[in-house]
PyMOL CGO cylinders between C-alpha atoms (Angstrom):
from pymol import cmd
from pymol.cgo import CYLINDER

trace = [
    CYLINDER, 69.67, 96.88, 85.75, 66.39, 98.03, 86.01, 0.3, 1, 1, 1, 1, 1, 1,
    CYLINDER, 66.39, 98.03, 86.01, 63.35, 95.93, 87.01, 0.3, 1, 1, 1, 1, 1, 1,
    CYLINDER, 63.35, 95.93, 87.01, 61.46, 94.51, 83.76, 0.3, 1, 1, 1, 1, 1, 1,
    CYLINDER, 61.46, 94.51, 83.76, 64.28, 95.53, 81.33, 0.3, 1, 1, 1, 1, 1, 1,
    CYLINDER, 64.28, 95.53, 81.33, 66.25, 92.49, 79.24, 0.3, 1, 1, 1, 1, 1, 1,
    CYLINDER, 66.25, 92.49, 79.24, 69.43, 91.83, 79.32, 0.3, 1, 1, 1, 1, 1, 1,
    CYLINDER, 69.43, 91.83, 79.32, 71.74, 92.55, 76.23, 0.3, 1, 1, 1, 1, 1, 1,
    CYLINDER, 71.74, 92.55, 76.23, 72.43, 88.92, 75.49, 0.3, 1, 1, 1, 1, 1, 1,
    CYLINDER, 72.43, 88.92, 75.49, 68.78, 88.22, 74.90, 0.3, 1, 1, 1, 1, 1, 1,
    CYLINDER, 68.78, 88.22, 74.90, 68.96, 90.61, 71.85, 0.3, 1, 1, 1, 1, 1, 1,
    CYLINDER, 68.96, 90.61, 71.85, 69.75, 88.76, 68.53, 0.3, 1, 1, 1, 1, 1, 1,
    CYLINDER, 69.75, 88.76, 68.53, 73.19, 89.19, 67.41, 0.3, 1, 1, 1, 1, 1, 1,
    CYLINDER, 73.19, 89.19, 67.41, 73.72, 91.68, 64.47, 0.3, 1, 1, 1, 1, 1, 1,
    CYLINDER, 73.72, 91.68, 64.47, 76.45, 89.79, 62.82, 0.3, 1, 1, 1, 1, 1, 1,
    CYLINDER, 76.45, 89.79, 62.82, 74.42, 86.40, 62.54, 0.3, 1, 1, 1, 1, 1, 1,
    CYLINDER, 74.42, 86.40, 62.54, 71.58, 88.50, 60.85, 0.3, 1, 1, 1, 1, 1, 1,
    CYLINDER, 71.58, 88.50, 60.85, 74.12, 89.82, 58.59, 0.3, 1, 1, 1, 1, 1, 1,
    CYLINDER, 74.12, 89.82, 58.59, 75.66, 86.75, 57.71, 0.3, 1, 1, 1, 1, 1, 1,
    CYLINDER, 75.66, 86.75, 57.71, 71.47, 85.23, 56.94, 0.3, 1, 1, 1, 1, 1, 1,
    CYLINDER, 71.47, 85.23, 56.94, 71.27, 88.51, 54.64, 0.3, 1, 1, 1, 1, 1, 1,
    CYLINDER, 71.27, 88.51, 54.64, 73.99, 88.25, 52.77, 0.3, 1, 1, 1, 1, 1, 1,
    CYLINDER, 73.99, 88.25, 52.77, 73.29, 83.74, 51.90, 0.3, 1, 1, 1, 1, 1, 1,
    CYLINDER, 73.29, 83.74, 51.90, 69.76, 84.88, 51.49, 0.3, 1, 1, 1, 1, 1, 1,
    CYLINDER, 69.76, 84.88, 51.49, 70.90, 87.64, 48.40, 0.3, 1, 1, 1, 1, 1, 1,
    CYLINDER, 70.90, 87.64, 48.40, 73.43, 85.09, 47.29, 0.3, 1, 1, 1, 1, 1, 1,
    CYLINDER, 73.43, 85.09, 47.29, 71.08, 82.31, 47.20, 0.3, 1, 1, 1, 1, 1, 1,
    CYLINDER, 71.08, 82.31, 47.20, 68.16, 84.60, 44.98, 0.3, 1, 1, 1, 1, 1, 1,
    CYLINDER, 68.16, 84.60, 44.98, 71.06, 85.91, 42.62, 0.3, 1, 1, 1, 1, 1, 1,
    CYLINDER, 71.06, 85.91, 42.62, 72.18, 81.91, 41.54, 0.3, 1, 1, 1, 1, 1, 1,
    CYLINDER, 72.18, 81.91, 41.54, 68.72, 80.81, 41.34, 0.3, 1, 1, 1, 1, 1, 1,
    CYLINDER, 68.72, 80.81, 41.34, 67.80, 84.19, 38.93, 0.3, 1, 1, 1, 1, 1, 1,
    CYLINDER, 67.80, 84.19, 38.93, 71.21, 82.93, 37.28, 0.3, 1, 1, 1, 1, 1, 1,
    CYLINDER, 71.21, 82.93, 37.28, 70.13, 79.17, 36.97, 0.3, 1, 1, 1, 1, 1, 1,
    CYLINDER, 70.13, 79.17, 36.97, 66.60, 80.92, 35.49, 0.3, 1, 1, 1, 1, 1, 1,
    CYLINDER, 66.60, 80.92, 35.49, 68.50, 82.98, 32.81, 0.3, 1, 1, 1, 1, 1, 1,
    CYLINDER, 68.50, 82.98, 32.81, 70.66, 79.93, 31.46, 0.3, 1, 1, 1, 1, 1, 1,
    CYLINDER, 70.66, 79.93, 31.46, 68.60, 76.43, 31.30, 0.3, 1, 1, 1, 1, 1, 1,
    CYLINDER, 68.60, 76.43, 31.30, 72.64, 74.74, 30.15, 0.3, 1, 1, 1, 1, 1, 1,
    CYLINDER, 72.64, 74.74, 30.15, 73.91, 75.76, 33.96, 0.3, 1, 1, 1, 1, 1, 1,
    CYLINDER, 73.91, 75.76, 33.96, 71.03, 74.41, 35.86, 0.3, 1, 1, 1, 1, 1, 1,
    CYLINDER, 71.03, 74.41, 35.86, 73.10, 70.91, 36.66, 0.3, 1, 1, 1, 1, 1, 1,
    CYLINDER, 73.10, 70.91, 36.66, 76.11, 72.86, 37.55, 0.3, 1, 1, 1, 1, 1, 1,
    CYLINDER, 76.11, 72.86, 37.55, 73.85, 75.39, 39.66, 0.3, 1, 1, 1, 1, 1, 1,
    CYLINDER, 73.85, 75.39, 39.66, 72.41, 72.49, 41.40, 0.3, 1, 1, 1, 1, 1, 1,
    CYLINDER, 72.41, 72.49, 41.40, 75.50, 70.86, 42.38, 0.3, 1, 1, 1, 1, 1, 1,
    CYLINDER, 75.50, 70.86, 42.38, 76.77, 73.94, 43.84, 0.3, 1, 1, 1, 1, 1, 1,
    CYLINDER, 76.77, 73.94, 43.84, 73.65, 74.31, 45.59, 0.3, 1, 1, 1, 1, 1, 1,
    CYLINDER, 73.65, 74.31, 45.59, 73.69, 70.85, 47.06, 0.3, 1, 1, 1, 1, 1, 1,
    CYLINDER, 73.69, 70.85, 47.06, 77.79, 71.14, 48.13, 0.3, 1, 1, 1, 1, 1, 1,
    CYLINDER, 77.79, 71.14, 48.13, 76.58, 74.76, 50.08, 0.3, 1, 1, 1, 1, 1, 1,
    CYLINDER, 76.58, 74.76, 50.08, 74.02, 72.68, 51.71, 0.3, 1, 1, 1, 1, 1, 1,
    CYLINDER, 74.02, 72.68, 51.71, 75.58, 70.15, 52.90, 0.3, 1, 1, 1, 1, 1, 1,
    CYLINDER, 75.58, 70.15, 52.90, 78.29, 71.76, 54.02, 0.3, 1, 1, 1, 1, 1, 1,
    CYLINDER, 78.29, 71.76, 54.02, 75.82, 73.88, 56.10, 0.3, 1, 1, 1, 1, 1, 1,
    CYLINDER, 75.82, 73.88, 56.10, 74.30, 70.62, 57.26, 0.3, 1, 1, 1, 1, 1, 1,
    CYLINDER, 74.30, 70.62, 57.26, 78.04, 69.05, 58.04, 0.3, 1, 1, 1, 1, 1, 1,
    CYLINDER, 78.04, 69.05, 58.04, 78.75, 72.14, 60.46, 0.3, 1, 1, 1, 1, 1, 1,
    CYLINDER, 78.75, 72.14, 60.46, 75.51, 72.20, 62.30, 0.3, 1, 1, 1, 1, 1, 1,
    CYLINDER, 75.51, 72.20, 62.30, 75.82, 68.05, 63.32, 0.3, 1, 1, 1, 1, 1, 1,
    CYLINDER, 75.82, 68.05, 63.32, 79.32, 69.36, 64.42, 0.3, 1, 1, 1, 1, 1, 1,
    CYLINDER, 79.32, 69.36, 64.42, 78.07, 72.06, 66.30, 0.3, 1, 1, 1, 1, 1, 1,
    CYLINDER, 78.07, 72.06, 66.30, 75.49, 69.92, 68.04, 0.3, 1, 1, 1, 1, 1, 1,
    CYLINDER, 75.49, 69.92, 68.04, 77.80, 67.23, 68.70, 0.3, 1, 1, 1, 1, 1, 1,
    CYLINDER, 77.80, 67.23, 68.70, 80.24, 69.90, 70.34, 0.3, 1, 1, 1, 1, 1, 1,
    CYLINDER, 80.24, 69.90, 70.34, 76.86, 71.45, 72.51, 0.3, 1, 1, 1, 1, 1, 1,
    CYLINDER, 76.86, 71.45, 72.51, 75.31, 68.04, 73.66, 0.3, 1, 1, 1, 1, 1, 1,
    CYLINDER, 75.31, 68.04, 73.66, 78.41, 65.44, 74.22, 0.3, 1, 1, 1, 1, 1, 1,
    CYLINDER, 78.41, 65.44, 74.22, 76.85, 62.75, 75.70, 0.3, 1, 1, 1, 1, 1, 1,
    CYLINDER, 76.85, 62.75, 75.70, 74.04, 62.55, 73.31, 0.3, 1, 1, 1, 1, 1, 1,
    CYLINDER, 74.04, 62.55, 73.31, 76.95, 62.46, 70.47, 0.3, 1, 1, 1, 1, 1, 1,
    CYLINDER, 76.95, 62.46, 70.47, 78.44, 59.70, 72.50, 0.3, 1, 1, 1, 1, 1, 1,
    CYLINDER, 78.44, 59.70, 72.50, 75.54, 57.67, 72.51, 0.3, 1, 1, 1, 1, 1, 1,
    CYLINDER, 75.54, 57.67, 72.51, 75.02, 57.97, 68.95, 0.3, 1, 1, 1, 1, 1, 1,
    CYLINDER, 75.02, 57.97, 68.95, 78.66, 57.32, 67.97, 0.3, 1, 1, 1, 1, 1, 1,
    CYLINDER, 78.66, 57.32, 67.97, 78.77, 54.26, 70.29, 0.3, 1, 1, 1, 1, 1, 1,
    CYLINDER, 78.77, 54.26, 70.29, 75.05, 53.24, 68.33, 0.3, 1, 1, 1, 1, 1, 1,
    CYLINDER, 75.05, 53.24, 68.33, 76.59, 53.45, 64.93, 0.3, 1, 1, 1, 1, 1, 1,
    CYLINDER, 76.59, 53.45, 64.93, 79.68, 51.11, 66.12, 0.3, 1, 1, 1, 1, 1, 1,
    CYLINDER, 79.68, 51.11, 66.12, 77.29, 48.26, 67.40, 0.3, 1, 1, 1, 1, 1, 1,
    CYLINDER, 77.29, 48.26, 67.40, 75.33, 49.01, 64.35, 0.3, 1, 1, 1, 1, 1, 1,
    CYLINDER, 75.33, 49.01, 64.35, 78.50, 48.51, 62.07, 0.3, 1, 1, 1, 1, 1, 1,
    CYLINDER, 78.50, 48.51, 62.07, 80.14, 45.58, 64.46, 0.3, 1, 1, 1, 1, 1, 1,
    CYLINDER, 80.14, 45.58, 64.46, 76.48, 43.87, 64.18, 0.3, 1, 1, 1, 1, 1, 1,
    CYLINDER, 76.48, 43.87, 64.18, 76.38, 44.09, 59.77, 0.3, 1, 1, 1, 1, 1, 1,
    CYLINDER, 76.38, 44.09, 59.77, 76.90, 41.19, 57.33, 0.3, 1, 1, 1, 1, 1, 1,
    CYLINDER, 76.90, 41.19, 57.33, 78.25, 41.61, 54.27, 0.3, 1, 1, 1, 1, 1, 1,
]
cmd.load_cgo(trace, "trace")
């Protein structure tokens, strides 16, 4: 490799921009859809809020899978937090 030139793995990765693309058009076309009909707008929502946090349910198991030790640590937080409540 030549002196001053990147390596390929410091480019971003094609497919991941794809993938942001393509939620990015899907997310415009349900809120233009939640604009055109004010009855859908609570079922529009919901389906918003179940994308979301299934989105937010795989990134706290991706970082749990990158950083083990820090999961640890929390998981062994939330047990003396739950051994420690009163009803």
């Amino acid at each position: 490799m030549p002196d001053g030139e990147k390596p390929k793995r410091d480019q971003p990765d094609q497919q991941v921009q794809q993938d942001s693309q393509v939620r990015q058009d899907s997310q415009v076309r349900q809120d233009s859809q939640v604009q055109q009909d004010p009855e859908e707008t609570a079922a529009a929502r919901r389906r918003r809020r179940a994308q979301f946090l299934r989105e937010l349910h795989e990134a706290k198991a991706l970082r749990d899978r990158v950083q083990p030790r820090r999961a640890r640590a929390a998981r062994m937080r939330q047990a003396m937090r739950m051994r420690t409540f009163r009803w």
